[in-house]
C-alpha positions as CSV (number, residue, x, y, z in Angstrom):
1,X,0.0,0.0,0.0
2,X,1.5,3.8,-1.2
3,X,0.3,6.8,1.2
4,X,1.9,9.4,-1.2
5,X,1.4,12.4,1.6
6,X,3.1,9.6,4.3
7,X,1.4,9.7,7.8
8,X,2.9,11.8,11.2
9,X,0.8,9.9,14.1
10,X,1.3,6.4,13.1
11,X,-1.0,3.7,11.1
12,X,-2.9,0.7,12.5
13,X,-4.3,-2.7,10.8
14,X,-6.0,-5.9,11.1
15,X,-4.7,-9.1,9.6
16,X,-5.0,-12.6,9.7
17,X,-2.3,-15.2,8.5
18,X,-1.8,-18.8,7.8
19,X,1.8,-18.1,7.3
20,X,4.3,-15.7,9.6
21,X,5.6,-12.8,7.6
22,X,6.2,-9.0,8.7
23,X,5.3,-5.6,7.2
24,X,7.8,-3.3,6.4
25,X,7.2,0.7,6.7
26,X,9.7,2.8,3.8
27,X,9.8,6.7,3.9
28,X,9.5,6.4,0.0
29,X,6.6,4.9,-2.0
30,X,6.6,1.2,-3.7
31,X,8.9,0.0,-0.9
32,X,12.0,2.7,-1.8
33,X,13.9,5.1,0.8
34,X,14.7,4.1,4.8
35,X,13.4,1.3,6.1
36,X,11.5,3.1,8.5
37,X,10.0,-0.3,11.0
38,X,9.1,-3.9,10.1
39,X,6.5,-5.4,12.2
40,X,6.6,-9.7,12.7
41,X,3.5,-10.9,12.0
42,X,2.9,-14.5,13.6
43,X,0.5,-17.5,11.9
44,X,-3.0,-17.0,14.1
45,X,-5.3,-17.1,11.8
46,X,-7.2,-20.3,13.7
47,X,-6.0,-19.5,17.4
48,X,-9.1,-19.8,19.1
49,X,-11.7,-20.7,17.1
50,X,-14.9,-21.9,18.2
51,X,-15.4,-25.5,17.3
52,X,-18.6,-24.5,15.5
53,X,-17.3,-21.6,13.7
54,X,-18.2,-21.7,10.1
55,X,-14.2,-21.0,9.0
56,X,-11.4,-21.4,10.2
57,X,-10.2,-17.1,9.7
58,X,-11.8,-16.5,13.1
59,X,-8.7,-14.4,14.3
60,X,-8.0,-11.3,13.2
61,X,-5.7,-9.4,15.2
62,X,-4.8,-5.4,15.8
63,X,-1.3,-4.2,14.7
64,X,-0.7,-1.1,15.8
């Protein structure tokens, strides 16, 4: 994702993942200048579920 005009107070999400992976953060757009953070991001995508929930991508978490 570009955010051409950047962003001064930070930037949340939600995800949910099968696979671990991270998200990294650049001061330029389509992944170009400093690295600015890279956030893990762990497999949770069925932690918890209910045993009668209708999928599996019951857990979605906040990434702040």
């Amino acid at each position: 994702m570009d955010v051409a005009a950047g962003f001064t107070t930070g930037f949340s999400f939600y995800y949910s993942s099968a696979d671990a992976g991270s998200v990294d953060v650049y001061s330029g757009l389509d992944g170009t200048g400093t690295l600015l953070a890279s956030v893990p991001l762990v497999a949770q995508y069925d932690v918890g579920c209910s045993a009668g929930a209708s999928t599996p991508w019951c857990n979605w978490s906040a990434v702040a």
